[in-house]
gemmi code that builds the backbone of each chain (N, CA, C; Angstrom):
import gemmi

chains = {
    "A": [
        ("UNK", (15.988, -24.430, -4.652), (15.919, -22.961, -4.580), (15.848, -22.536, -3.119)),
        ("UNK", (16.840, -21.530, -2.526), (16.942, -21.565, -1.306), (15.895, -20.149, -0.930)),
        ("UNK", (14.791, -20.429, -0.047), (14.022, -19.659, 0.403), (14.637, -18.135, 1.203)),
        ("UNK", (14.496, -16.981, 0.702), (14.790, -16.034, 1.438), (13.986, -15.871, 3.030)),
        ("UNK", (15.101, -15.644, 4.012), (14.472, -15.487, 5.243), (13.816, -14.140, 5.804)),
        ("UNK", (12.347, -13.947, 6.093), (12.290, -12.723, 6.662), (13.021, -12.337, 8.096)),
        ("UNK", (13.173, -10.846, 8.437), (14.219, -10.392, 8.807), (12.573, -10.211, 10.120)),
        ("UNK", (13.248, -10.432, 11.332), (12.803, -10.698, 12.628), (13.423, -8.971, 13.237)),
        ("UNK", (12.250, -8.584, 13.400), (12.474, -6.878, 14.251), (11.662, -6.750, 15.900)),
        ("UNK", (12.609, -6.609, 16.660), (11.969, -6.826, 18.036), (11.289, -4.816, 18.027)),
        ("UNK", (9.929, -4.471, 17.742), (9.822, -3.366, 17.823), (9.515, -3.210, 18.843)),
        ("UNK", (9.684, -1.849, 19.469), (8.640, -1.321, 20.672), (7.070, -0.975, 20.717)),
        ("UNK", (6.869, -0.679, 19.372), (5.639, -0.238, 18.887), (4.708, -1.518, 18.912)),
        ("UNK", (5.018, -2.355, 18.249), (4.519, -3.447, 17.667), (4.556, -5.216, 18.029)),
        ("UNK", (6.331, -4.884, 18.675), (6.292, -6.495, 19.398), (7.177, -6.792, 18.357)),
        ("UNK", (7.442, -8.042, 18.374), (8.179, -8.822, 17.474), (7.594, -8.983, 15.896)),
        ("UNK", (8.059, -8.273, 14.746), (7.460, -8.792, 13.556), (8.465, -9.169, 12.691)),
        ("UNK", (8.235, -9.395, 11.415), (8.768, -10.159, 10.732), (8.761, -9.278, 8.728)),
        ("UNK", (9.762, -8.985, 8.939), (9.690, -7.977, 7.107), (10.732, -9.001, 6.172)),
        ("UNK", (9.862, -8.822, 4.917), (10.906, -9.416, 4.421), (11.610, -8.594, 3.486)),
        ("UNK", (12.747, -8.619, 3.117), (13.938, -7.882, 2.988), (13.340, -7.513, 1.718)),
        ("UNK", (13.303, -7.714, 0.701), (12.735, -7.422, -0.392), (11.679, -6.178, -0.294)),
        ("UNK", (10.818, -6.152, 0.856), (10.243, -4.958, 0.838), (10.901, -3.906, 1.852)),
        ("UNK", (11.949, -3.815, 2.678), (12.319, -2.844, 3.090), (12.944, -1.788, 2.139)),
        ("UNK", (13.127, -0.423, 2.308), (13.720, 0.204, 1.802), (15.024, 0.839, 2.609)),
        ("UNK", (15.657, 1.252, 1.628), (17.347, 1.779, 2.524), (17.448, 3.316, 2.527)),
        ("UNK", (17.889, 3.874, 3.516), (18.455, 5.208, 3.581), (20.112, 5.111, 3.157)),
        ("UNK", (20.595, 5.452, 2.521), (22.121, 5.635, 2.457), (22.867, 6.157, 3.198)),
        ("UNK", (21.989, 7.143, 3.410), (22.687, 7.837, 4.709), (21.721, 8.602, 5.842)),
        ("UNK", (20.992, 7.309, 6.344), (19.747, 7.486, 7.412), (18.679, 8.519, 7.030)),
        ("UNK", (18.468, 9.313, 8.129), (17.393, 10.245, 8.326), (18.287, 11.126, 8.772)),
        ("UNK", (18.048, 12.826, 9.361), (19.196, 13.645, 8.947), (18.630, 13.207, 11.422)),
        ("UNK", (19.765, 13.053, 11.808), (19.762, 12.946, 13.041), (19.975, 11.560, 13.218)),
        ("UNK", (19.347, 10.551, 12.493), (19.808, 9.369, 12.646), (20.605, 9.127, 11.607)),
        ("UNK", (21.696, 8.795, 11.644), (22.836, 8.427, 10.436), (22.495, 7.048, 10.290)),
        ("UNK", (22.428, 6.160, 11.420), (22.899, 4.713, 11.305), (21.422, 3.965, 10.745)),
        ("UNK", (20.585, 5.122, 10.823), (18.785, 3.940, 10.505), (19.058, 3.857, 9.286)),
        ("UNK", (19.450, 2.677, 8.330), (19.488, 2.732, 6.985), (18.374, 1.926, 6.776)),
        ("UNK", (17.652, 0.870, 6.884), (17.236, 0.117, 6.300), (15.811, 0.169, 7.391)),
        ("UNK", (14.649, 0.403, 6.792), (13.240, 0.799, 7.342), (12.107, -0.104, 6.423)),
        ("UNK", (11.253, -0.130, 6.809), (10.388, -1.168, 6.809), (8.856, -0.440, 6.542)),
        ("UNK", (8.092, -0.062, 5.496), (6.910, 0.102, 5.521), (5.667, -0.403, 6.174)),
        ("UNK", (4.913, 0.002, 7.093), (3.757, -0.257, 7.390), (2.514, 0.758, 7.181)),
        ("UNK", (1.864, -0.180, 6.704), (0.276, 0.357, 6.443), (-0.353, 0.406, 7.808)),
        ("UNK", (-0.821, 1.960, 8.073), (-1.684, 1.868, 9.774), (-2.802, 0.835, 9.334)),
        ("UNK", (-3.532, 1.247, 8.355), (-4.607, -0.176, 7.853), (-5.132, 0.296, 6.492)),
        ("UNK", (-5.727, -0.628, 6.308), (-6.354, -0.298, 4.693), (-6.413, 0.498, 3.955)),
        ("UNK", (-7.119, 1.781, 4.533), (-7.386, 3.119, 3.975), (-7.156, 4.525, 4.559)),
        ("UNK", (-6.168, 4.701, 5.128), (-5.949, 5.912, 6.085), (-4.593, 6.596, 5.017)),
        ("UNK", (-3.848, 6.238, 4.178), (-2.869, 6.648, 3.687), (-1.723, 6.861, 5.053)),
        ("UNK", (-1.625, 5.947, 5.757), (-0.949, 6.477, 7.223), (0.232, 5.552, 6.947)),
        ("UNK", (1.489, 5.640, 6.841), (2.218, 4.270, 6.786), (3.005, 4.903, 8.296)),
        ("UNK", (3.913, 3.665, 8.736), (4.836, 3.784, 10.053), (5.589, 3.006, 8.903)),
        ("UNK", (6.779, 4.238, 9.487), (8.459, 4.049, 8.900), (9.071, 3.543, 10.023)),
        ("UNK", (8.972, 2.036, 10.098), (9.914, 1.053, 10.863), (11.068, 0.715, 11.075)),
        ("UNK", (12.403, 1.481, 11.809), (13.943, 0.853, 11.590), (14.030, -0.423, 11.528)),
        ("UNK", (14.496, -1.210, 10.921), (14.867, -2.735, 11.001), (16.288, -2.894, 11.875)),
        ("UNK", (16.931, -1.630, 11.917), (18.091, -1.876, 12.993), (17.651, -1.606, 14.108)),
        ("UNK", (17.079, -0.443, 14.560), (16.314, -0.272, 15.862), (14.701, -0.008, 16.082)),
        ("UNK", (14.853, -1.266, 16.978), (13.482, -1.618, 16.967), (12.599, -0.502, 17.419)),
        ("UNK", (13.768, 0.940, 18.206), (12.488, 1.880, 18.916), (12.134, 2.675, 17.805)),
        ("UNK", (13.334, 3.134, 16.787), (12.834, 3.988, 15.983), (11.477, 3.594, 15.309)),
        ("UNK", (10.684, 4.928, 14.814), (9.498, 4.686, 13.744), (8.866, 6.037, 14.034)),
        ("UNK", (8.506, 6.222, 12.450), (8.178, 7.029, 12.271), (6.200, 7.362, 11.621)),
        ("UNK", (5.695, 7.726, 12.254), (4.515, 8.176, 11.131), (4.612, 8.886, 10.089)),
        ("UNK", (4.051, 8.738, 8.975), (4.142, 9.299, 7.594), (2.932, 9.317, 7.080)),
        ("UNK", (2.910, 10.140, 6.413), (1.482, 10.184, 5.393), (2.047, 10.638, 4.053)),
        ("UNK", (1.498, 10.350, 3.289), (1.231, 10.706, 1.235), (0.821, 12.405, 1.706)),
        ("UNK", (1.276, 13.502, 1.041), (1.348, 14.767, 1.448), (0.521, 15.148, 1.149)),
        ("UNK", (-0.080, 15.000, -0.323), (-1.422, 15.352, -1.168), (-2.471, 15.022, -0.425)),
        ("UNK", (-2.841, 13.966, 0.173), (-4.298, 13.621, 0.555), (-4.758, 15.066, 1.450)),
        ("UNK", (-3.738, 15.882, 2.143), (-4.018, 16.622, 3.399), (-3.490, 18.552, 2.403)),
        ("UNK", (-2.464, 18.201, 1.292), (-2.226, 19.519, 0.642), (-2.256, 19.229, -0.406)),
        ("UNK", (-2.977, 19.377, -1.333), (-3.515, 18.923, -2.834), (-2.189, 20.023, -3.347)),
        ("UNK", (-1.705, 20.900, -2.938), (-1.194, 22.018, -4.063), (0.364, 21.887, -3.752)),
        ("UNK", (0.686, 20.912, -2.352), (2.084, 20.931, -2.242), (2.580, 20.509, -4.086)),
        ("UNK", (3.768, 20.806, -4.374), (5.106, 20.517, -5.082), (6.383, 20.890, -5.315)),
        ("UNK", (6.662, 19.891, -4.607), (8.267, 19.715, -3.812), (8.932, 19.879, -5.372)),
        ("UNK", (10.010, 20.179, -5.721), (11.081, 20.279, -6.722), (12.291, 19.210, -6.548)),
        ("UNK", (12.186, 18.434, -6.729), (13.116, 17.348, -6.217), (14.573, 17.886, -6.390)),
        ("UNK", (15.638, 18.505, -5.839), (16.820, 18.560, -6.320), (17.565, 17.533, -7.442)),
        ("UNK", (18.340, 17.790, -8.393), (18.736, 17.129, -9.123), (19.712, 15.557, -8.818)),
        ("UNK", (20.553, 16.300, -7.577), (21.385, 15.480, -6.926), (20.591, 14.120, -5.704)),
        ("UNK", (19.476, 14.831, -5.234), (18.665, 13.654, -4.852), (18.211, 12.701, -6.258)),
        ("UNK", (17.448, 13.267, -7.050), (17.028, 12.459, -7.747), (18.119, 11.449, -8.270)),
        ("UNK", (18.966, 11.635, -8.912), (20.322, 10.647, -9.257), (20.804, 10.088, -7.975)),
        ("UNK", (20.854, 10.527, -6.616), (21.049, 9.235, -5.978), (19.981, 8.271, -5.738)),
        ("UNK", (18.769, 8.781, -5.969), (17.735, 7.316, -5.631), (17.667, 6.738, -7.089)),
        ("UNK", (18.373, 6.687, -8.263), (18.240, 6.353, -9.300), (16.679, 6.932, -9.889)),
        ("UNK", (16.065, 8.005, -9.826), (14.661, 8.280, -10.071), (14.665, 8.988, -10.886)),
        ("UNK", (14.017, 7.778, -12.426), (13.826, 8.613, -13.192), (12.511, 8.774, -14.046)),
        ("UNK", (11.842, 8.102, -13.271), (9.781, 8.368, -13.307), (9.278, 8.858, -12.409)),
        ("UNK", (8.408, 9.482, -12.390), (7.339, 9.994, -11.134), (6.611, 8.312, -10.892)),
        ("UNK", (6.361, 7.054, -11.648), (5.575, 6.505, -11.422), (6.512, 5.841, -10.215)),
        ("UNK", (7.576, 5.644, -10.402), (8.537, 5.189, -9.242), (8.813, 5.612, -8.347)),
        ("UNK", (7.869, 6.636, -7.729), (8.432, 7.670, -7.002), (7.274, 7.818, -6.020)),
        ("UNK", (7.324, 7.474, -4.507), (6.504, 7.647, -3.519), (6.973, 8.694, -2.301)),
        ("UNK", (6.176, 9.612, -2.136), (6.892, 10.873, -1.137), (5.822, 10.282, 0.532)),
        ("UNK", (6.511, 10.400, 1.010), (5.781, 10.788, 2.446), (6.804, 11.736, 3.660)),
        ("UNK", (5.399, 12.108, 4.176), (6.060, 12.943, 5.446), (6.151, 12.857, 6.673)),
        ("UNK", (6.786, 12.843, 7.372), (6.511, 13.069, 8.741), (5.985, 13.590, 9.596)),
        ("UNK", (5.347, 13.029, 10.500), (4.118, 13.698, 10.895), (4.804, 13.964, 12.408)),
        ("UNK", (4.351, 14.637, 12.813), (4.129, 15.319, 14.260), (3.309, 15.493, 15.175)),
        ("UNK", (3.048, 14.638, 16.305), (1.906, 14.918, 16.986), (2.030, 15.578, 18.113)),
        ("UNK", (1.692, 16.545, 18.747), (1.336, 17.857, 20.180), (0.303, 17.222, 20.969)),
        ("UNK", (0.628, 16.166, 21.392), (-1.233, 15.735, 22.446), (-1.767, 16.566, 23.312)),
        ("UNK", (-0.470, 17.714, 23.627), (-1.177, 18.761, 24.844), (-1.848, 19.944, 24.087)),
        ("UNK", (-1.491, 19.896, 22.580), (-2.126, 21.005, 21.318), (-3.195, 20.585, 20.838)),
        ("UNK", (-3.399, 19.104, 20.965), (-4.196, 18.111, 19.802), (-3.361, 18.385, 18.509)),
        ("UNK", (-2.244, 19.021, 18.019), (-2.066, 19.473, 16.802), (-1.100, 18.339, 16.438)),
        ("UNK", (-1.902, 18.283, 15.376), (-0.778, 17.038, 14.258), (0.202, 18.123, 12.525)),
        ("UNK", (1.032, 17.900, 12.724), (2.077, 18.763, 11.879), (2.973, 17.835, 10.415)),
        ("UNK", (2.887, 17.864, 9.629), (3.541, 17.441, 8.576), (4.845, 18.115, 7.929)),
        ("UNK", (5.893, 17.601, 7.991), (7.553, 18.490, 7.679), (7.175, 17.978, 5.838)),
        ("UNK", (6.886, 18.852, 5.410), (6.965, 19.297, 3.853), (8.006, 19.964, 3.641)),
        ("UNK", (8.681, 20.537, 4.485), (10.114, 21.190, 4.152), (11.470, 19.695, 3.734)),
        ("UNK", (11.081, 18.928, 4.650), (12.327, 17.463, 4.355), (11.592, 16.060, 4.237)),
        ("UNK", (10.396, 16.117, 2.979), (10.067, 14.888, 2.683), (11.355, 13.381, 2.389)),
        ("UNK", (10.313, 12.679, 2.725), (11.042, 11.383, 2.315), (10.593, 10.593, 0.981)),
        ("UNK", (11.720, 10.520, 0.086), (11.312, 10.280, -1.500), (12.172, 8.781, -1.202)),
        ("UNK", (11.031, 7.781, -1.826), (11.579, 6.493, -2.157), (11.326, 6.190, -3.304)),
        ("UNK", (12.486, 5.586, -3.616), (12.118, 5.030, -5.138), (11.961, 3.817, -4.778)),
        ("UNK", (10.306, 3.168, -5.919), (9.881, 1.903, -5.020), (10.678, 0.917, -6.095)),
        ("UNK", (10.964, 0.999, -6.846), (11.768, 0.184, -8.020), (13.251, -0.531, -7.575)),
        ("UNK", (14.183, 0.950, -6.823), (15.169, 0.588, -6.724), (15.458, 0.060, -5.338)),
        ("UNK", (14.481, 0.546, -4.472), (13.932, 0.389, -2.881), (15.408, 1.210, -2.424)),
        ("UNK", (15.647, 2.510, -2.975), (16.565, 3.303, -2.260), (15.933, 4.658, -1.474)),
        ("UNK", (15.792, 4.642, -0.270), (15.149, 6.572, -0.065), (15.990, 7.330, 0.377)),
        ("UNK", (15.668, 8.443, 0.439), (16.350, 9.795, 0.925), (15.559, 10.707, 1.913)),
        ("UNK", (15.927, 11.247, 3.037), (15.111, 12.196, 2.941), (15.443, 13.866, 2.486)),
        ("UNK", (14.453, 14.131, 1.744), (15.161, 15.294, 0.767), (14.791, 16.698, 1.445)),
        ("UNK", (15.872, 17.819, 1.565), (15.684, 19.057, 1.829), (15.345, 19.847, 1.029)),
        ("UNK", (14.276, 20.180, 1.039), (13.955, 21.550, -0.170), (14.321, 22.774, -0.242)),
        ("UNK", (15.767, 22.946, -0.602), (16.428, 23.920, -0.142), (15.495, 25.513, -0.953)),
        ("UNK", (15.601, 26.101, -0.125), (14.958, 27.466, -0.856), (13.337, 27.285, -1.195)),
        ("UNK", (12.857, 26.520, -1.175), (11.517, 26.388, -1.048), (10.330, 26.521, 0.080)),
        ("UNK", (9.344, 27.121, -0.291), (8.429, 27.456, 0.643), (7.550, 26.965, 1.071)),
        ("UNK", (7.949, 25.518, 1.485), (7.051, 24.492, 2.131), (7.402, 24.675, 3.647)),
        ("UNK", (6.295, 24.807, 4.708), (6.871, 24.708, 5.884), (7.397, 23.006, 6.177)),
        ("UNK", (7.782, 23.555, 7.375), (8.723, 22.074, 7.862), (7.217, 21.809, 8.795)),
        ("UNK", (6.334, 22.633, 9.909), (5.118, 21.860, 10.830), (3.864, 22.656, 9.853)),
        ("UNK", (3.490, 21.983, 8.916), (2.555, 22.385, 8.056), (1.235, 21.222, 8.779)),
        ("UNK", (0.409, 22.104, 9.065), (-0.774, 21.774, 10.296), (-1.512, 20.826, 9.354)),
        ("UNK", (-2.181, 19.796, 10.022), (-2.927, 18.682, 9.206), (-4.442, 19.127, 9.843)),
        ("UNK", (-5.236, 19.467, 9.173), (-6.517, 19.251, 9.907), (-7.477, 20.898, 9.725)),
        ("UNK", (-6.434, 21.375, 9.110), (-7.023, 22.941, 9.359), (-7.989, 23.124, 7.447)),
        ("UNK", (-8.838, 23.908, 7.778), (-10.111, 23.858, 6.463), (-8.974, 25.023, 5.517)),
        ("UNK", (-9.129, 24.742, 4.382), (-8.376, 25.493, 3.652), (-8.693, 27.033, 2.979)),
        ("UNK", (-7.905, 27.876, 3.020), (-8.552, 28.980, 3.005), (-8.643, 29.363, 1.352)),
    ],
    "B": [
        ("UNK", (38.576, 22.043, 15.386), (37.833, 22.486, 14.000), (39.405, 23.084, 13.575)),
        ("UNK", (39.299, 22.222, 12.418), (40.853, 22.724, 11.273), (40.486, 23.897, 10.654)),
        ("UNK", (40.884, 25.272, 10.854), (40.831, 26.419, 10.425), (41.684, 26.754, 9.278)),
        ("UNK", (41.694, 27.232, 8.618), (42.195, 27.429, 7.584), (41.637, 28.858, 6.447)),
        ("UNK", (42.575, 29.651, 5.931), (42.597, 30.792, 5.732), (42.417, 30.977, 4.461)),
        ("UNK", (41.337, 31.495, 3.448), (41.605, 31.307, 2.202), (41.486, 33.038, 1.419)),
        ("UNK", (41.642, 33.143, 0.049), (41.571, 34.520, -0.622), (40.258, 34.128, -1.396)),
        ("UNK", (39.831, 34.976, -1.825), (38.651, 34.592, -3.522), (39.264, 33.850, -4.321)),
        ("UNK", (38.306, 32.856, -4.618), (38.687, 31.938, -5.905), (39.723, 30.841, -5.092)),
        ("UNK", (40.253, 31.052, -4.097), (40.784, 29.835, -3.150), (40.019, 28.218, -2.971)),
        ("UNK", (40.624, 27.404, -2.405), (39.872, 26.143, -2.234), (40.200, 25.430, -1.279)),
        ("UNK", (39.730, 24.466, -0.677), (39.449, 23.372, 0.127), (38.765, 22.226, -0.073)),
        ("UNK", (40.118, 21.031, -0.405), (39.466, 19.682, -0.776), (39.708, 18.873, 0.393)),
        ("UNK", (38.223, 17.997, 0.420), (38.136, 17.459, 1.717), (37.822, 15.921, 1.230)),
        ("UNK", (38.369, 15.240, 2.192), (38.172, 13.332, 1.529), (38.403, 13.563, 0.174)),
        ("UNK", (39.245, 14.117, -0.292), (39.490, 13.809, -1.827), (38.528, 14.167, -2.989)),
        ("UNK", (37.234, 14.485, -2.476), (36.121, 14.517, -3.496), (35.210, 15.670, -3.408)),
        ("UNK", (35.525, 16.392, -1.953), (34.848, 17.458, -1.628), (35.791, 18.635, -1.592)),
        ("UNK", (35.065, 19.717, -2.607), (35.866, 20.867, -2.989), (34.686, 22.017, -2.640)),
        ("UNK", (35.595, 22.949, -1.820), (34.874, 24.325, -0.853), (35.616, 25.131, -1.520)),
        ("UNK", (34.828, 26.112, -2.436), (35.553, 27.343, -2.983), (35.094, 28.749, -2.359)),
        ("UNK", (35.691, 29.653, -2.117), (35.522, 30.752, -1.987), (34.711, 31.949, -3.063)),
        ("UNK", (34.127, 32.036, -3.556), (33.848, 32.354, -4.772), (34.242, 34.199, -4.339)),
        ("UNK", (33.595, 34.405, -3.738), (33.522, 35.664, -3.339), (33.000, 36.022, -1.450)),
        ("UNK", (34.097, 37.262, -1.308), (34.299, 37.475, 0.077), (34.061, 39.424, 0.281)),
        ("UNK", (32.969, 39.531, 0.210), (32.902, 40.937, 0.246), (31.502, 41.522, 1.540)),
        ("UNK", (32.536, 42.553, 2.479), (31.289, 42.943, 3.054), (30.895, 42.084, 4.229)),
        ("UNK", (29.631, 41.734, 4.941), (30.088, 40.661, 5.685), (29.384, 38.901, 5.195)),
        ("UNK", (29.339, 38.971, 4.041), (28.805, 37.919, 3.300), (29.724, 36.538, 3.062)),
        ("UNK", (30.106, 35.423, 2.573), (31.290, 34.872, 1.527), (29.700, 34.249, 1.007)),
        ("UNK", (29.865, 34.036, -0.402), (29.474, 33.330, -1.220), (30.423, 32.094, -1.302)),
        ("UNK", (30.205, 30.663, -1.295), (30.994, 29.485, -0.802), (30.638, 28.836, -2.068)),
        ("UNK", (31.403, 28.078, -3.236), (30.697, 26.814, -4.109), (30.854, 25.582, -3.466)),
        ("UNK", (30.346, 24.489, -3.470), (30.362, 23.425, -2.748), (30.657, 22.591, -4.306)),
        ("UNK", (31.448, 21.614, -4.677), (31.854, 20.273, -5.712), (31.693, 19.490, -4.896)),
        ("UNK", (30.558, 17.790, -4.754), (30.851, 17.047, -4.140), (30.099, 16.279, -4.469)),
        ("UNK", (29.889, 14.671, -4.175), (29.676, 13.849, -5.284), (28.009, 13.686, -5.016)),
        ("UNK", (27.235, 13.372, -5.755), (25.857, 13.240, -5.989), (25.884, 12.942, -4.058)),
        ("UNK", (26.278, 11.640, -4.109), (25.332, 11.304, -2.457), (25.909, 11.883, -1.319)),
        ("UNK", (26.709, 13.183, -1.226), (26.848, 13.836, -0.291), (26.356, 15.047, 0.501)),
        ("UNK", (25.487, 14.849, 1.552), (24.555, 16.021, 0.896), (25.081, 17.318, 1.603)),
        ("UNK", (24.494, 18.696, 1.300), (24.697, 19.580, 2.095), (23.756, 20.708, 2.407)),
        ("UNK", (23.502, 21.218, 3.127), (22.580, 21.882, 4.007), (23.009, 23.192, 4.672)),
        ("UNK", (22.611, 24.630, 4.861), (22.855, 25.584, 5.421), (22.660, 25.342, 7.109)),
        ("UNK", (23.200, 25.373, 7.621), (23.555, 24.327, 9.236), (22.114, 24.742, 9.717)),
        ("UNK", (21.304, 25.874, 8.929), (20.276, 26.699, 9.891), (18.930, 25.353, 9.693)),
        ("UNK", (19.054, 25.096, 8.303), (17.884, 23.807, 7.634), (18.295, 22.455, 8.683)),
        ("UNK", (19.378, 22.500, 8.487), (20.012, 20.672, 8.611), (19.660, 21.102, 10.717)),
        ("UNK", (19.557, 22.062, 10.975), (19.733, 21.945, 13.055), (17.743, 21.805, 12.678)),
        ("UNK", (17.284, 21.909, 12.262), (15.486, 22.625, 12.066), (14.938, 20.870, 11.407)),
        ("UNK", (16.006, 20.529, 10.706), (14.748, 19.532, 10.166), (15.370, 18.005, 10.929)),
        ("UNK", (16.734, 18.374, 11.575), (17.102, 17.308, 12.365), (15.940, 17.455, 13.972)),
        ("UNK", (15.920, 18.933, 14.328), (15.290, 18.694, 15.726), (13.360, 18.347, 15.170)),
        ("UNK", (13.138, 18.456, 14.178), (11.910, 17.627, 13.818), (11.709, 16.258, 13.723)),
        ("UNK", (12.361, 15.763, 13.484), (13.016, 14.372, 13.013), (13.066, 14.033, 14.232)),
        ("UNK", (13.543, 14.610, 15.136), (13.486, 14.063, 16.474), (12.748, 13.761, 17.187)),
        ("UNK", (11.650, 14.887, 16.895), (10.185, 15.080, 18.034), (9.616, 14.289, 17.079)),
        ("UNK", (9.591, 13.852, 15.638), (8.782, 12.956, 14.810), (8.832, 11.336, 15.747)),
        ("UNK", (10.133, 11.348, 15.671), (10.212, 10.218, 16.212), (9.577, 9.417, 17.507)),
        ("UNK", (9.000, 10.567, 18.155), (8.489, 9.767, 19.263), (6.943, 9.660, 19.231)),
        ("UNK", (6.379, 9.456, 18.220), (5.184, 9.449, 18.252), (4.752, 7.789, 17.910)),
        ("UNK", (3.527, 7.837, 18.970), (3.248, 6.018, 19.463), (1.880, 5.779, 18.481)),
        ("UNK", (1.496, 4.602, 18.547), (0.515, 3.958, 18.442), (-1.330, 4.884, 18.365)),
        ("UNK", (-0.777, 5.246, 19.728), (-2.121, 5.816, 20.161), (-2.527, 7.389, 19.276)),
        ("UNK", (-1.122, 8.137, 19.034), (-1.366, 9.296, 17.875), (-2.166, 8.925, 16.623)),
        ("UNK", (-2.193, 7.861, 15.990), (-2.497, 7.579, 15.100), (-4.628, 7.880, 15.126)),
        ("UNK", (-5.063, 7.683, 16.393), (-6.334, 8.239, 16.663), (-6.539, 9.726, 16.821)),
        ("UNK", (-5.294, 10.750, 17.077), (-5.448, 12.229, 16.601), (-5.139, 12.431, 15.201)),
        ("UNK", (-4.578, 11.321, 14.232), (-4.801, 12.046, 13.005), (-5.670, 11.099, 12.036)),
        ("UNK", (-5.887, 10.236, 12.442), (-7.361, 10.092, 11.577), (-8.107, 10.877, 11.197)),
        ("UNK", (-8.860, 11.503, 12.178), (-10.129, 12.363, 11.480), (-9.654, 13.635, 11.148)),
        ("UNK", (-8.154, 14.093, 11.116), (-7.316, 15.014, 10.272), (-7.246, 15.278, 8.761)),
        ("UNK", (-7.302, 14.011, 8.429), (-7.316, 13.451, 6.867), (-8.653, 13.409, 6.483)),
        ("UNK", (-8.689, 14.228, 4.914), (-10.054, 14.339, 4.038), (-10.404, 12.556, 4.036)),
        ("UNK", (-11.942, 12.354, 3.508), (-11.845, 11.749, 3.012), (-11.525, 10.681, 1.919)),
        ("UNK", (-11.002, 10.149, 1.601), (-9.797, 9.895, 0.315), (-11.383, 9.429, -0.767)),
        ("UNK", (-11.555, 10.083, -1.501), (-12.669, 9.536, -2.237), (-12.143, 9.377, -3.845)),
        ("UNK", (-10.747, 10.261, -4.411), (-10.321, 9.491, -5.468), (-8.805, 9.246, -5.197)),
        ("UNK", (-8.307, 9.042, -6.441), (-7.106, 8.750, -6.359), (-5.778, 10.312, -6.156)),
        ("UNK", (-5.026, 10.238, -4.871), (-4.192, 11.516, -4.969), (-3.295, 11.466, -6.311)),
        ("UNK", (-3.133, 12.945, -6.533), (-2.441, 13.174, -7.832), (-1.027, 14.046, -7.205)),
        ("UNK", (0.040, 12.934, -7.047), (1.545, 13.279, -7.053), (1.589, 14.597, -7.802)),
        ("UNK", (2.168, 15.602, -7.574), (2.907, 16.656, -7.950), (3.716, 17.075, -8.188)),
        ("UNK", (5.138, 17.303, -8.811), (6.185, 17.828, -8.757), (7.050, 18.746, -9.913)),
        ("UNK", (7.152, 20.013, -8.812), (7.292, 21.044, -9.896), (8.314, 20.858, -10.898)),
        ("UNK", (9.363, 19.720, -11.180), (9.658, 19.814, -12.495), (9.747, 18.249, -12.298)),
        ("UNK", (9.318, 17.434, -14.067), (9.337, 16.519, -14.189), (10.183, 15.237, -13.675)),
        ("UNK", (10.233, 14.057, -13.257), (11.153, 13.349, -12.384), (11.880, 12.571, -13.803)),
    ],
}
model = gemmi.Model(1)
for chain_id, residues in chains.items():
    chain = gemmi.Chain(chain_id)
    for i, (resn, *xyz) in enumerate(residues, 1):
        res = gemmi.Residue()
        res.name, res.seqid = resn, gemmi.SeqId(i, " ")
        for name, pos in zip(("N", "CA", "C"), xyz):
            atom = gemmi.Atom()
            atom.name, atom.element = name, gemmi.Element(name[0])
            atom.pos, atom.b_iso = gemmi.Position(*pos), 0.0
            res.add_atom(atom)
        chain.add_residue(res)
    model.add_chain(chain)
structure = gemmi.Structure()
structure.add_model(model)
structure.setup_entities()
């Protein structure tokens, strides 16, 4: 039985690591600015922060911070377009992991979450998207940190 | 940029699979239908320039951010409950 090889990523972030293909997931057609990042790599910041870094496996500079949207907006809900959902093959919520992109201002301290163009992976088929919520009233720098009114 | 001139109810097929209709042209509006296959996506150029130049400034965030949003985040004390306004 021939052993699958993990896939060797020279990052900037991180140094040299090692994913194995089985857990990366694919963009079909990147991130909307990057066309060519198809294939990204989950990392956990650590145990319990809900923080993952979205790792390119083609380029080692890209990466992204992400967070699970709920932990920080209990009331977000995104409407998945129909046409996203049929391209990630998604047809459970249990298969279905959203995160966002985060934004950091170090000269603001302000950290920002784009709820307007989450990223929906389906963990089953390991296909993602990132999805536009067209007509919906999620901001795109929805502030992380602020007490809720 | 291939220009091209159309009436109401006119069309434009592009790569064979992408069809641009005119639906209606009144005033200084057009109402446009877009036909095109599930994984092609499309965007009002105003969304797709807004969530690309985010995507951008997302991208450069290091190591060391990750200590401004820690203490951003509640404490996670149960399990988050996914949301989505119509069933997946």
């Amino acid at each position: 039985m021939s052993t699958i090889e993990p896939l060797r990523v020279a990052t900037t972030r991180f140094g040299a690591i090692e994913v194995q293909p089985a857990e990366t997931v694919l963009f079909e057609d990147g991130l909307l600015g990057f066309p060519e990042a198809q294939r990204f790599a989950l990392i956990a910041v650590d145990g319990d922060s809900d923080l993952y870094w979205l790792q390119s496996v083609d380029d080692g500079a890209l990466a992204f911070l992400t967070a699970s949207p709920w932990l920080n907006f209990p009331d977000y809900e995104p409407d998945i377009p129909d046409g996203d959902r049929e391209a990630l093959h998604l047809d459970s919520a249990d298969d279905a992991s959203v995160l966002c992109l985060l934004t950091v201002d170090r000269d603001r301290e302000v950290v920002t979450a784009n709820l307007l163009g989450p990223v929906v992976i389906n963990l089953k088929s390991r296909l993602a998207r990132q999805v536009v919520l067209h007509d919906q009233p999620w901001p795109i720098d929805a502030r992380l940190g602020v007490a809720p009114c | 940029m291939l220009i091209l001139t159309r009436k109401e109810g006119e069309s434009i097929v592009i790569a064979g699979s992408i069809r641009i209709t005119v639906l209606d042209a009144r005033g200084d509006q057009v109402r446009i239908g877009i036909e095109a296959p599930r994984s092609v996506t499309v965007h009002r150029e105003e969304i797709h320039e807004q969530i690309l130049a985010a995507n951008q400034q997302a991208a450069t965030t290091d190591r060391s951010d990750v200590d401004l949003i820690k203490p951003r985040q509640p404490a996670r004390n149960r399990p988050q409950q996914q949301r989505f306004r119509k069933p997946l």
